[in-house]
Structures are given as C-alpha cells and as structure tokens.
C-alpha positions as CSV (number, residue, x, y, z in Angstrom):
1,X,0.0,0.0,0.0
2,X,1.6,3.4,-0.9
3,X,2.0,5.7,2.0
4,X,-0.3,8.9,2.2
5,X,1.8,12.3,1.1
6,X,2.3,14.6,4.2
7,X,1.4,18.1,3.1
8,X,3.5,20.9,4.5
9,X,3.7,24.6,3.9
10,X,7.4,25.2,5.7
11,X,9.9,24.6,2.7
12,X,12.0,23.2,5.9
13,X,10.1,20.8,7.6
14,X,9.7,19.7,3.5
15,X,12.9,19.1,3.6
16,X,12.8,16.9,7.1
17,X,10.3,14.9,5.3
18,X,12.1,14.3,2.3
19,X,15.4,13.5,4.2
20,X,13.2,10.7,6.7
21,X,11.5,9.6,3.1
22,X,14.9,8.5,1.6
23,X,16.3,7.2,5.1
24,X,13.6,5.0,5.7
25,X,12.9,3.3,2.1
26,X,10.3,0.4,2.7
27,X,10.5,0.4,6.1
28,X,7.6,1.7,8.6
29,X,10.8,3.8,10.3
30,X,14.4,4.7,9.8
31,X,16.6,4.1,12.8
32,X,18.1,7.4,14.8
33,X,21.6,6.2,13.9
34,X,20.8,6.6,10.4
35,X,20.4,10.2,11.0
36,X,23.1,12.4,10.1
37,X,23.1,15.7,11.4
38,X,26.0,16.9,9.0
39,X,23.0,16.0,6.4
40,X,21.0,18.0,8.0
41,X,22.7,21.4,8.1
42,X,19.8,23.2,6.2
43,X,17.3,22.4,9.1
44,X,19.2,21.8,11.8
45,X,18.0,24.9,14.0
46,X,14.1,23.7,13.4
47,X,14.2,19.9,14.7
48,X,13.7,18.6,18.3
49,X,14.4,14.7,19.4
50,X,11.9,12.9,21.7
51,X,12.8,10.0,23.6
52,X,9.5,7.5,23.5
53,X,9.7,5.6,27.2
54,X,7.7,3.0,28.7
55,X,4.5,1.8,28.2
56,X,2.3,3.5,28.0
57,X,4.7,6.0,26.1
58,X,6.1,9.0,28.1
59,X,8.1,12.0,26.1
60,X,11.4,13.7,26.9
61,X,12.9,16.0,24.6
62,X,16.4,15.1,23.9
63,X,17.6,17.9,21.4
64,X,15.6,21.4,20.8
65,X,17.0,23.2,18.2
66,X,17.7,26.7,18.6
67,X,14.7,28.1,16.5
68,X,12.3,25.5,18.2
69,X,13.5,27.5,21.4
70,X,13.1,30.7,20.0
71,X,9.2,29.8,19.2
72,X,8.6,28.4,22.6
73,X,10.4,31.1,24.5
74,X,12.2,28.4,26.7
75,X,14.9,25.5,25.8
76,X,13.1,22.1,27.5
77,X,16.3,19.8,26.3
78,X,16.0,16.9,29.4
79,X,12.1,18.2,29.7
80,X,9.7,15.2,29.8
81,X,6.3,16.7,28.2
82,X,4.3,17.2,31.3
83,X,7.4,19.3,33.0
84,X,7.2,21.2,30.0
85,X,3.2,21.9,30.2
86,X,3.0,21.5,26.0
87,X,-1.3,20.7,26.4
88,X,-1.4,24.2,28.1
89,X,1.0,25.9,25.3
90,X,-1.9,26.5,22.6
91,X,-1.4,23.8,20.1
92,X,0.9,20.9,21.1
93,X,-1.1,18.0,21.3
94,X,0.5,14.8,23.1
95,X,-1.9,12.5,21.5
96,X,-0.6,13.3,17.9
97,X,3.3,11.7,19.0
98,X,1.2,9.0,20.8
99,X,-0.3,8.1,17.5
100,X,2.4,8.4,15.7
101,X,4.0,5.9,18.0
102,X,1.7,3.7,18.0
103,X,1.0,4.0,14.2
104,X,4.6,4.3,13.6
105,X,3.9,6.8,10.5
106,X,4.5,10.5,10.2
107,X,2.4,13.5,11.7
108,X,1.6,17.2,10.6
109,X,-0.2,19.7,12.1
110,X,-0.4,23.7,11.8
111,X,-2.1,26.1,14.9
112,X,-1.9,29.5,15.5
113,X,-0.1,30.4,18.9
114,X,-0.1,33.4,21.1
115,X,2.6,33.5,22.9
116,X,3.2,34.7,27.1
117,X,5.1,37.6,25.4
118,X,2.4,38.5,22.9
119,X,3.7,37.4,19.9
120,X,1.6,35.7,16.8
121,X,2.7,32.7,15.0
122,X,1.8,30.5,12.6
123,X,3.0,27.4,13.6
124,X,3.7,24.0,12.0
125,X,5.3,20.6,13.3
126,X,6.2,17.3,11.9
127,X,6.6,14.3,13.6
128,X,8.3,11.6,12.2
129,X,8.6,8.1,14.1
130,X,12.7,6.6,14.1
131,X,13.1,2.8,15.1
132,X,16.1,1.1,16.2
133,X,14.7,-2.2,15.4
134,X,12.4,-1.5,12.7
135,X,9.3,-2.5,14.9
136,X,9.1,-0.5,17.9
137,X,9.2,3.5,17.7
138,X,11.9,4.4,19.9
139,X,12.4,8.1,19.4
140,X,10.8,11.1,17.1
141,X,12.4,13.2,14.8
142,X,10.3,16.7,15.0
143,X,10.4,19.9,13.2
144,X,8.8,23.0,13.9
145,X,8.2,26.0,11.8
146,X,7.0,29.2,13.5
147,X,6.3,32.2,11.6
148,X,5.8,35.4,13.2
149,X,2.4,37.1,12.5
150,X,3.1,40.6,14.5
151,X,2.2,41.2,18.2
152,X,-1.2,39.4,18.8
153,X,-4.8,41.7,19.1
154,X,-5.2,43.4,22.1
155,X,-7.8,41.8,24.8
C-alpha cells in the first residue's frame, strides 16, 4: 500500500520529510543512527528529538533546536512533556506523538499560537517516528516552523 503524502507549507520541515523519506525506504521507520546531522545542516535549527519511554509512552525532549526554542520562548532539552506543560502551550497535542508511535507513521499539524510575550505565530510541526529495530518506535524526529504574524490583538 503506498503511503499517504504529508502536506506541509514550511519549505523546511519539506525538507525533514524528504530527508526521513529517503532514510527509511520500505521500512515503517528509519533508525536514529541513520540520521546524520551533517545532512542536516539546512534544518538543523528547526528539529527537536523525543525519547519514546515506557509503556504507556512517556516523552522527553532530547535535542531542541535553537529556533524550536526561539518559538517556545524556553529550551526544554531533558524536559519530559508534562514538565514542560505542552497541552497548556496553545497547540501541542501529546496524543498526535502517541499516534504516531503507535502507528509508527509520520504526523503534521499547523495552529496558531499566542505566545506569554504576545507574539503571533503561525505554527507547524512534523513528527516523524525513528526505530532502532524497525518495529518498535523508539524516538521522534520533529520539526517545527513558526512564523511570526506581528504582536497578537489586544484583549
């Protein structure tokens, strides 16, 4: 069965996709040792590892590139997901990297975010599932583009 195009505006996180696409070939998953950040150069400031522990899956960041921080106004590198309050940020939704686990395919999404420090962005992230076996989704490559729209409406 051929897989289902992700569509993405963020020439970027196209980019990502297209990089995990070749990596992973036939397979549900490339492995994270198949990533090469050298590769990666063009996009390295945009992407964010997650550790995927236990069962039921938890989520630590293990890598948050330094435009992911910029967009979230904080750097949560050793953060699991709760610590780092992502259901209260205005977009992130943990079930999305739970299905993509669980799925072991890739995930897009785009929100609009106003930010503690009343900026406006356009937002958009990819999720991409990484497997050192080639069964079980161990870690997920992310992405996240965040445009800024202007300072957000008065309230």
């Amino acid at each position: 069965m051929a897989e289902t195009p992700i569509r993405l505006h963020s020439e970027k996180l196209e980019d990502l996709y297209r990089y995990w696409l070749l990596k992973k070939g036939r397979r549900p998953a490339p492995a994270r040792a198949e990533i090469w950040p050298e590769e990666m150069r063009g996009f390295l400031p945009y992407l964010f590892l997650v550790d995927v522990i236990g069962e039921p899956p938890r989520f630590r960041f293990r890598l948050v590139g330094t435009k992911v921080v910029e967009a979230c106004g904080a750097d949560h590198t050793g953060d699991f997901f709760e610590d780092a309050a992502l259901e209260t940020r205005g977009g992130e939704r943990v079930d999305e990297y739970r299905l993509a686990v669980a799925g072991r395919h890739p995930m897009a999404r785009r929100w609009t975010l106003d930010t503690e420090d009343d900026r406006h962005l356009q937002c958009e992230r990819l999720i991409l599932p990484l497997s050192a076996d080639g069964e079980r989704v161990d870690m997920l490559l992310c992405g996240l583009a965040a445009q800024d729209r202007g300072k957000r409406a008065a309230r």
